[in-house]
N, C-alpha and C positions, 0 to 999 in steps of 0.2 A: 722072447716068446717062443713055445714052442712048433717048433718047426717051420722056424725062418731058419732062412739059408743063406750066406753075405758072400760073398766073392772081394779080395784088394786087388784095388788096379792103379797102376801107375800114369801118371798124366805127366805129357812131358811139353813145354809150348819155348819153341825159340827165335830168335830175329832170322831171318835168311833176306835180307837186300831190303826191301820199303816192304816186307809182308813179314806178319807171326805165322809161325806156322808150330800144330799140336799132332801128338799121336797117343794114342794110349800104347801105352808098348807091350802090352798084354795080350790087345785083342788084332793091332797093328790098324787101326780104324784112325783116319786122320782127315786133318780138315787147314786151313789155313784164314787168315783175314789181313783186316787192318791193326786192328790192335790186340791185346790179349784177353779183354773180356770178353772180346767178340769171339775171339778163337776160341778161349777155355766155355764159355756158355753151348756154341754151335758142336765144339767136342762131347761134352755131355750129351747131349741129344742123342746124337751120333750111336755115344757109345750102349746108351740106352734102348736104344734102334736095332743097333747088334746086338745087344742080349738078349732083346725081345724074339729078334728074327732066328736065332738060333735055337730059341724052347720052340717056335711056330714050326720050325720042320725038323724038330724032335734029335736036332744035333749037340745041344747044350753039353750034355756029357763025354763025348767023344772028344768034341773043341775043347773042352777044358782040360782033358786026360793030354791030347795030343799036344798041349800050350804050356801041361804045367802051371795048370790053374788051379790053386787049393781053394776047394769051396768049405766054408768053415757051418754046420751043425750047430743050432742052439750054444755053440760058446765060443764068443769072439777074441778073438787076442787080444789083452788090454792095451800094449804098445806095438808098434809099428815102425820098426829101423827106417829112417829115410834120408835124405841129405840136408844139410842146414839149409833153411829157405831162403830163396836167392829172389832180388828185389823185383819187382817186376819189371822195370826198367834196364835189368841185366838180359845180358844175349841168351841166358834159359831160366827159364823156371818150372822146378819140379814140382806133382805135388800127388800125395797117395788117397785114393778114392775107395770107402768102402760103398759097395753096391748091393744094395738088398735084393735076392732075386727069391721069389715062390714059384712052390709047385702046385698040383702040376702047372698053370698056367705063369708064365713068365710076366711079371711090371717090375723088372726091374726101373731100382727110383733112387737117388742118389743119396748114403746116409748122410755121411758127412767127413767131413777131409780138414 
């Protein structure tokens, strides 16, 4: 559609002792739980939260110049290099998030991973 705007972001969730712990490694936004769909659900919010909050005080494009964030214009990448996906049951698992964000006002919403 014209003049949607996507953002890729990395999600990373791994064991650290009886807790999962996520960070989007993009935005550095991180949250931890008991299991992994607790952590990767509460990290979406999260990261949702920081996208939002960054159009709300008009920093979106600074944070993403300064992060090395390519925001992708009306044509998205068809694939996506990422690492072979590791079980959830392993000590990490990755996984790449495209993020819809509009202007001007930001709802970033999660496309699909």
């Amino acid at each position: 559609m014209a003049g949607d705007k996507l953002v890729i972001l990395t999600v990373e969730i791994q064991r650290e002792g009886e807790q999962w712990v996520g960070r989007c490694v993009e935005l550095g936004t991180a949250t931890f739980g008991e299991s992994v769909d607790e952590v990767h659900e509460e990290l979406i919010d999260l990261v949702v939260l920081h996208l939002n909050g960054l159009e709300d005080v008009g920093e979106r494009e600074r944070f993403f110049e300064a992060r090395g964030i390519k925001v992708y214009e009306d044509s998205v990448p068809q694939e996506v290099e990422r690492p072979v996906p590791i079980s959830r049951d392993a000590p990490l698992f990755t996984q790449i998030l495209s993020m819809q964000i509009d202007s001007p006002q930001s709802t970033a919403a999660l496309a699909t991973a």
